[in-house]
C-alpha positions as CSV (number, residue, x, y, z in Angstrom):
1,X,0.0,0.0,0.0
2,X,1.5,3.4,-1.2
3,X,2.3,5.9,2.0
4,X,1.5,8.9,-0.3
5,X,-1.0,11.2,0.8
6,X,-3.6,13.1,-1.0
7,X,-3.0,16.5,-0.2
8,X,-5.8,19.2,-0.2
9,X,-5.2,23.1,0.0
10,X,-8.6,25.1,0.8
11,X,-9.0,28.6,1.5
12,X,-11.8,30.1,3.9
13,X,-11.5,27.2,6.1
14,X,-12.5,27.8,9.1
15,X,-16.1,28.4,8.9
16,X,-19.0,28.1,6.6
17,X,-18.5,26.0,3.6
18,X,-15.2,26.4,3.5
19,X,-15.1,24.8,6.8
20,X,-17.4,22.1,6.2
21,X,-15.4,21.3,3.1
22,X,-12.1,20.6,5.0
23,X,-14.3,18.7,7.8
24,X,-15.3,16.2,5.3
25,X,-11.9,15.8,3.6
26,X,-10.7,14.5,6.9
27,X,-9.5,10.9,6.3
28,X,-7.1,8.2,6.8
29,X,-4.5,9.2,3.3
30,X,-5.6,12.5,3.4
31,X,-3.4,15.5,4.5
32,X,-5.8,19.4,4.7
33,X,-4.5,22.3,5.0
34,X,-6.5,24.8,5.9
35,X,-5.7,28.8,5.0
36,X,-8.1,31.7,6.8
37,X,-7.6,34.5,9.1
38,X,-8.1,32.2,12.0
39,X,-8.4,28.5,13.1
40,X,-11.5,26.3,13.5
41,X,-11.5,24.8,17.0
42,X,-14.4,22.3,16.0
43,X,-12.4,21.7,12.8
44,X,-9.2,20.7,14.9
45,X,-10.9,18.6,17.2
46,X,-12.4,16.6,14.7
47,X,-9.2,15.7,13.2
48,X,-7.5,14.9,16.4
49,X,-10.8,12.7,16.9
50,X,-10.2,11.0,13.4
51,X,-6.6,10.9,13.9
52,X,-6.6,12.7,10.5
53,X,-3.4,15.3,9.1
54,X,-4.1,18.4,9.4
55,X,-2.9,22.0,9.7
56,X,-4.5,25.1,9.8
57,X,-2.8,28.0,8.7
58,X,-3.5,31.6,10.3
59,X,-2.8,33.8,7.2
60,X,-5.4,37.2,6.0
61,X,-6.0,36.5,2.4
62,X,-6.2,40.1,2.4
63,X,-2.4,39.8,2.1
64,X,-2.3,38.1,-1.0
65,X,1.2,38.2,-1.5
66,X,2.6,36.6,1.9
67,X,0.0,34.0,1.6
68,X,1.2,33.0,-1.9
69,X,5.0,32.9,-0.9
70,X,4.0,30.8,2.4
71,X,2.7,28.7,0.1
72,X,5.3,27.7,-2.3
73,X,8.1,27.8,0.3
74,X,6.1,25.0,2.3
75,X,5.6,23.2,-1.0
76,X,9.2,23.6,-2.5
77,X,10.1,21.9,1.5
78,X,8.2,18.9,0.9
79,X,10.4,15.7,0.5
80,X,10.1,14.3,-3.3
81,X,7.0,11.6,-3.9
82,X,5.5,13.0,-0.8
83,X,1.8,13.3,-2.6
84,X,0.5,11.1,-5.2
85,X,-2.0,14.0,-5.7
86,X,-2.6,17.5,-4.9
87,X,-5.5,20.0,-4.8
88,X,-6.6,23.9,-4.6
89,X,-9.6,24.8,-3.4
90,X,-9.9,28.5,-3.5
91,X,-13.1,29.0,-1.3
92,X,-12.1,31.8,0.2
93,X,-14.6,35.2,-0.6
94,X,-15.6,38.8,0.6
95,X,-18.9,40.5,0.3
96,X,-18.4,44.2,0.1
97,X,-21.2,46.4,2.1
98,X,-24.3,46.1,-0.4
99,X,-24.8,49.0,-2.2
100,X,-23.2,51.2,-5.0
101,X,-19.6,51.4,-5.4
102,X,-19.4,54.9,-4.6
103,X,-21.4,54.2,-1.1
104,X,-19.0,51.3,-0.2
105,X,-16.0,51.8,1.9
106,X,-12.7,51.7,-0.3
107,X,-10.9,49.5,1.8
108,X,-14.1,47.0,1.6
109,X,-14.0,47.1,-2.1
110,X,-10.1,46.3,-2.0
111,X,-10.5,43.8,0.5
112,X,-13.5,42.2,-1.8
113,X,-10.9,42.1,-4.8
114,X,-7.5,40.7,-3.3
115,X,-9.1,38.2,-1.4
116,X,-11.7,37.1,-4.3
117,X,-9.8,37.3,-6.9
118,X,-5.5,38.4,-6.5
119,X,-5.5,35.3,-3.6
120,X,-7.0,33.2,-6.1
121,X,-4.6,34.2,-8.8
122,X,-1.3,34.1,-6.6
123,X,-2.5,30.8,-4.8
124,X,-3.1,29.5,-7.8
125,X,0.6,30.5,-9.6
126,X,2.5,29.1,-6.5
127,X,0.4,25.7,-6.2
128,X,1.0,25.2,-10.4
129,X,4.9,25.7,-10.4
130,X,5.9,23.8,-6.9
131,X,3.4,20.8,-7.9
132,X,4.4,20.3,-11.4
133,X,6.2,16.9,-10.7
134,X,2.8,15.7,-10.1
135,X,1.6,16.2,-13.7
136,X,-2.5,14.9,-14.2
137,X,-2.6,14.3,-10.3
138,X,-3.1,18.4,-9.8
139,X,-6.3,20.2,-9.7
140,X,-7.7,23.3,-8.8
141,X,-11.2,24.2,-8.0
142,X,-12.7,27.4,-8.0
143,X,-15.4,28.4,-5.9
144,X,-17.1,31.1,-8.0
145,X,-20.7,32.1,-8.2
146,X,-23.8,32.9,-10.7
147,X,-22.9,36.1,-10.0
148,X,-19.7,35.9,-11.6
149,X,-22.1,35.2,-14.8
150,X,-24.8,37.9,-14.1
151,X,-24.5,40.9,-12.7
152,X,-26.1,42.5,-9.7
153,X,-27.1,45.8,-8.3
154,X,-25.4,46.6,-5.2
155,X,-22.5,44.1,-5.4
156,X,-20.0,45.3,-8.0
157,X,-17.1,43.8,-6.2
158,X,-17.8,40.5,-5.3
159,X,-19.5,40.2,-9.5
160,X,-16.1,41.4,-10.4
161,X,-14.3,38.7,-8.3
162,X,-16.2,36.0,-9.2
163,X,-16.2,37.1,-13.3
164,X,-12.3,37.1,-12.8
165,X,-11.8,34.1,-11.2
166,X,-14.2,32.8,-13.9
167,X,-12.0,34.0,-16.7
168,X,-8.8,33.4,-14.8
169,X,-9.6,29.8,-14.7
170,X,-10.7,29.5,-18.5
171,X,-7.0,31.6,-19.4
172,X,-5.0,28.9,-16.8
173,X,-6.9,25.6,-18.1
174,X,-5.7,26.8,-21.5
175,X,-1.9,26.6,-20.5
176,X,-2.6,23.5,-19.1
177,X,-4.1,22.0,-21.8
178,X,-0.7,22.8,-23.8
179,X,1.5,21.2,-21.4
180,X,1.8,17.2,-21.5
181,X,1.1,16.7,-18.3
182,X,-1.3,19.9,-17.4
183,X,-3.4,20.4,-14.2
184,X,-7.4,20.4,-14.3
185,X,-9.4,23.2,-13.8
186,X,-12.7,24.2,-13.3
187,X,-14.4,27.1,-11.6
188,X,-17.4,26.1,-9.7
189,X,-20.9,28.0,-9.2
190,X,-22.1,25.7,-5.9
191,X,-25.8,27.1,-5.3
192,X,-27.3,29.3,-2.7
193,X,-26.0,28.6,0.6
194,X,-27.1,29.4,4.0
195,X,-23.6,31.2,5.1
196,X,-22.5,34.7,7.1
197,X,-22.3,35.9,3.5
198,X,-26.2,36.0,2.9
199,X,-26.5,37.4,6.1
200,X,-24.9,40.0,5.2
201,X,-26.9,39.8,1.8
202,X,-30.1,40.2,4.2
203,X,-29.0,43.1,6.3
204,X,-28.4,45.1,3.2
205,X,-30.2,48.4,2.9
206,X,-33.0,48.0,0.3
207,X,-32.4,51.5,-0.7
208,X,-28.8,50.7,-2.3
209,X,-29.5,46.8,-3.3
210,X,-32.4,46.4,-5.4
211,X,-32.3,42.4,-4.8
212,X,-32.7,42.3,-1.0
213,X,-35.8,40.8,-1.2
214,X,-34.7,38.1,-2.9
215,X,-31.9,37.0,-0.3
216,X,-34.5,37.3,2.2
217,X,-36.9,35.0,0.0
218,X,-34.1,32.8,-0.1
219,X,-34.0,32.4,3.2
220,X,-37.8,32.7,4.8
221,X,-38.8,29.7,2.0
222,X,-35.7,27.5,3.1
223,X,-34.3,27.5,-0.4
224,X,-30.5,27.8,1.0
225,X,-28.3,24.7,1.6
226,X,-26.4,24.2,4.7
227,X,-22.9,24.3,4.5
228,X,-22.9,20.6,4.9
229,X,-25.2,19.9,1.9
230,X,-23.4,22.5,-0.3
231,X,-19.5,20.9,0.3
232,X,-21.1,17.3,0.1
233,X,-22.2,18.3,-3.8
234,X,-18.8,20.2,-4.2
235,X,-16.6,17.2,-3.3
236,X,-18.7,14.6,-5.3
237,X,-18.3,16.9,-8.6
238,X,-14.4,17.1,-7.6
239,X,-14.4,13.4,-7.8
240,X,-16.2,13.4,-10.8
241,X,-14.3,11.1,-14.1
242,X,-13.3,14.1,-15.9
243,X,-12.9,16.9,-13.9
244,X,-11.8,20.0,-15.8
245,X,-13.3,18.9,-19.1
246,X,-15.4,21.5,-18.6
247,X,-13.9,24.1,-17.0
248,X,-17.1,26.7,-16.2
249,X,-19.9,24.8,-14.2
250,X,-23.0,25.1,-12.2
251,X,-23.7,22.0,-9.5
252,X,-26.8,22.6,-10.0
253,X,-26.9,21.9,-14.1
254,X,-24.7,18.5,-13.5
């Protein structure tokens, strides 16, 4: 039996979906790291409770940057033929205050952009060159969002993330596809979920976001999935045959 491990990356782990992705990737083979501002206490004892590999790493994805080169100096450390595969998830996401641009703090509109979309792209460029000896066994996942796809009143930033990491992903899967050996990788719309984000959604003034309603709807007629639910579908279409033949998709069209 090979001692590899399967080693997963996710950002946003400690809470919400993000969270509940990392939770259910706990497993004998398995090694998680998790990347968010701060650690999950339920998360850790879990994996001592499974007897599962994990670390969680305290790290503000607002800081693109430091979180990228932490991430390729811990990769480029790993003994050779440590992994016989390796994944991204880039979870990780900020919801600017809802409202027009010009109402919205600046420093929550650039904190909406680096983490959403320059963490995505720097995570992404550090996994790709210190994995490369891995070939087919890489893939990275993009947690994106319809929104990404349409746009909305009263969240610029977090449509302009989302439509970035969207076309990010389609621009990286094509250099991959010209290399012999090139990762997968697919960004990843994973429904309406009942997080801290659609909270905040809710407790939007109507005045500046024209689709508050809606996120309450959402809400009063139970149409949101737990966090659970929503990383159970995730990780089944990550295991999918074929993962990264189609590199934009919706887990609610497969």
């Amino acid at each position: 039996m090979s001692s590899k491990q399967q080693l997963f990356i996710i950002t946003g782990a400690s809470r919400g979906m993000g969270e509940a992705i990392a939770r259910q990737l706990l497993a004998p083979g398995h090694r998680v790291i998790g990347i968010s501002r701060r650690q999950s206490a339920a998360l850790a004892a879990e994996a001592q409770a499974r007897g599962a590999a994990l670390e969680q790493w305290e790290q503000d994805l607002a800081e693109p940057l430091a979180a990228a080169e932490r991430l390729q100096a811990w990769l480029a450390a790993q003994p050779a033929a440590s992994f016989e595969s390796a994944t991204l998830i880039n979870n990780a996401g900020v919801v600017a205050r809802p409202g027009p641009v010009e109402q919205t703090p600046l420093v929550e509109l650039s904190n909406a952009i680096r983490v959403g979309l320059e963490a995505t792209l720097l995570l992404s460029a550090a996994f790709l060159a210190k994995t490369e000896a891995l070939g087919k066994a890489r893939r990275i996942l993009n947690i994106s969002s319809g929104l990404g796809r349409r746009a909305m009143a009263g969240s610029a930033a977090y449509c302009a993330a989302k439509a970035g990491m969207d076309n990010l992903s389609r621009a990286m899967a094509l250099d991959e596809a010209g290399k012999p050996a090139g990762a997968a990788i697919v960004s990843l719309a994973p429904g309406i979920i009942d997080t801290e984000m659609q909270s905040q959604l809710r407790a939007g003034d109507p005045s500046g976001f024209p689709d508050h309603a809606t996120f309450v709807g959402f809400k009063t007629s139970g149409a949101l999935m737990s966090p659970d639910e929503a990383a159970a579908k995730v990780l089944r279409f990550l295991a999918k045959p074929g993962f990264g033949s189609q590199v934009l998709a919706d887990v609610r069209e497969v």
